[in-house]
Steps between C-alpha positions, in 0.01 A plus 500: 500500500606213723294200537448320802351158570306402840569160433262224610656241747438170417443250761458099535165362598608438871544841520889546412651714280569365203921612464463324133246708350637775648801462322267494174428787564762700592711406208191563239491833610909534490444330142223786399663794618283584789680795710425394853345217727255592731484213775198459762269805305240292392154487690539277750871401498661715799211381722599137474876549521683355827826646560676223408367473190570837442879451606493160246362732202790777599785237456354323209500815275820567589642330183267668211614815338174675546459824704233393798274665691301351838175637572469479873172499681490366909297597743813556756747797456744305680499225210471769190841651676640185462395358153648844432797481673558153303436632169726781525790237651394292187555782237111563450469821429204566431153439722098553452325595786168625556339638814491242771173438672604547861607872303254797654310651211661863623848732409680412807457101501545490105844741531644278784455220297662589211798663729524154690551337162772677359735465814538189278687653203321333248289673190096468531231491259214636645195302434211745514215271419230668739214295412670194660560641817300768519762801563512809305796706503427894473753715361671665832641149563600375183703846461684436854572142429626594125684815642702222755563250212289207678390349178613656136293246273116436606290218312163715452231335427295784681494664164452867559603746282554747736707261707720375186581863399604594857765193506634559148558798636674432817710220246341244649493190268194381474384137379159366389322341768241370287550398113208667358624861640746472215259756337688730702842373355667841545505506863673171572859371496398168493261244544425223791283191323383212581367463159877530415452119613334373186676677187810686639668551150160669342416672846881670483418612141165663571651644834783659292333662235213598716151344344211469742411209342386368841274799524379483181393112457359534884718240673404403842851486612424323845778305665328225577340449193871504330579221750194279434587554155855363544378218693266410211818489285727310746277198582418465046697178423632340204646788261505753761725311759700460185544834426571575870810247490263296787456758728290380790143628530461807685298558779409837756418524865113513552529906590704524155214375287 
């Protein structure tokens, strides 16, 4: 099973990003073995992305031997078709999307949206997380939009049995949209984490040989929770900074935490 990391995006406290941490980061993950990057897929970190920022962040990963993937959230079609078009000029293959909110909650504004997107050429994960946005998908249109190879990997954390046997079934890949539906190991390709953040090396272990040990000890596996948790760690001095080879402290946007 592959395992993914939303990574957290640390920031300076006059609001910056912090390209230093970041950098941290990045290469601890390279340095435990973590498949993927997930970039802008925490709570909170699409929302407070400018497009310049996001056009800094595409050029600075450029030199990492990582495979990357954006999460893109706007509220303007106009600007997801271009952060796409970017990405795909970039060699980002890979995207998470979710349903936009300006999206109608019916087949024919859902369809169109998915058919607008991949004039673009470039591969989606679907992010069906309908208790964020409120939109359920019924069958009929998950079958057309599978049938016309919109999206062949979905992050589910809409964890419905029903629903997980019907993609397996149409070979769509399926990750984990939330770390305590490892309980249902069998169904997924993969996993997405956040909590990926905090213990990569053990997280890729458990992911692999399938324990629910998250289910099992009763982890609340909330984002921001993870996030105040790494901030706790970030601003401990004396040993820790050591350890850290004096990273700077690391801070989140107010939405982020």
């Amino acid at each position: 099973m592959l395992s993914i990391v939303a990574l957290i995006t640390p920031y300076k406290k006059n609001g910056k990003i912090n390209w230093l941490n970041l950098n941290f980061l990045i290469n601890f993950h390279i340095l435990n073995k973590t498949n993927a990057i997930l970039l802008l897929g925490t709570t909170g970190e699409s929302h407070n992305f400018f497009l310049l920022n996001f056009i800094n962040l595409l050029f600075f990963i450029k030199k990492y031997k990582i495979k990357f993937i954006f999460n893109i959230f706007d509220i303007n079609i106009k600007l997801i078709f271009y952060k796409l078009f970017l990405l795909k000029k970039n060699n980002i293959f890979f995207v998470l999307i979710s349903l936009a909110k300006f999206i109608l909650p019916n087949n024919i504004s859902i369809y169109k949206y998915f058919k607008i997107l991949n004039k673009i050429g470039i591969k989606i994960i679907f992010y069906n997380i309908p208790k964020r946005n409120a939109k359920y998908l019924n069958q009929s249109i998950f079958n057309k939009i599978i049938k016309k190879k919109f999206f062949v990997y979905i992050k589910n954390s809409f964890n419905n049995v029903k629903y997980n046997l019907i993609f397996k079934k149409k070979k769509v890949l399926i990750f984990s949209g939330e770390d305590k539906n490892l309980l249902f190991f069998s169904f997924y390709f993969g996993t997405i984490s956040v909590y990926n953040n905090l213990f990569p090396k053990t997280f890729s272990y458990l992911n692999k040989k399938n324990i629910c040990f998250f289910k099992k000890n009763n982890f609340d596996i909330n984002p921001v929770l993870i996030k105040i948790f790494l901030l706790k760690i970030f601003l401990i001095k004396g040993i820790f900074n050591a350890l850290l080879f004096g990273i700077t402290s690391i801070f989140f946007t107010q939405s982020q935490t």
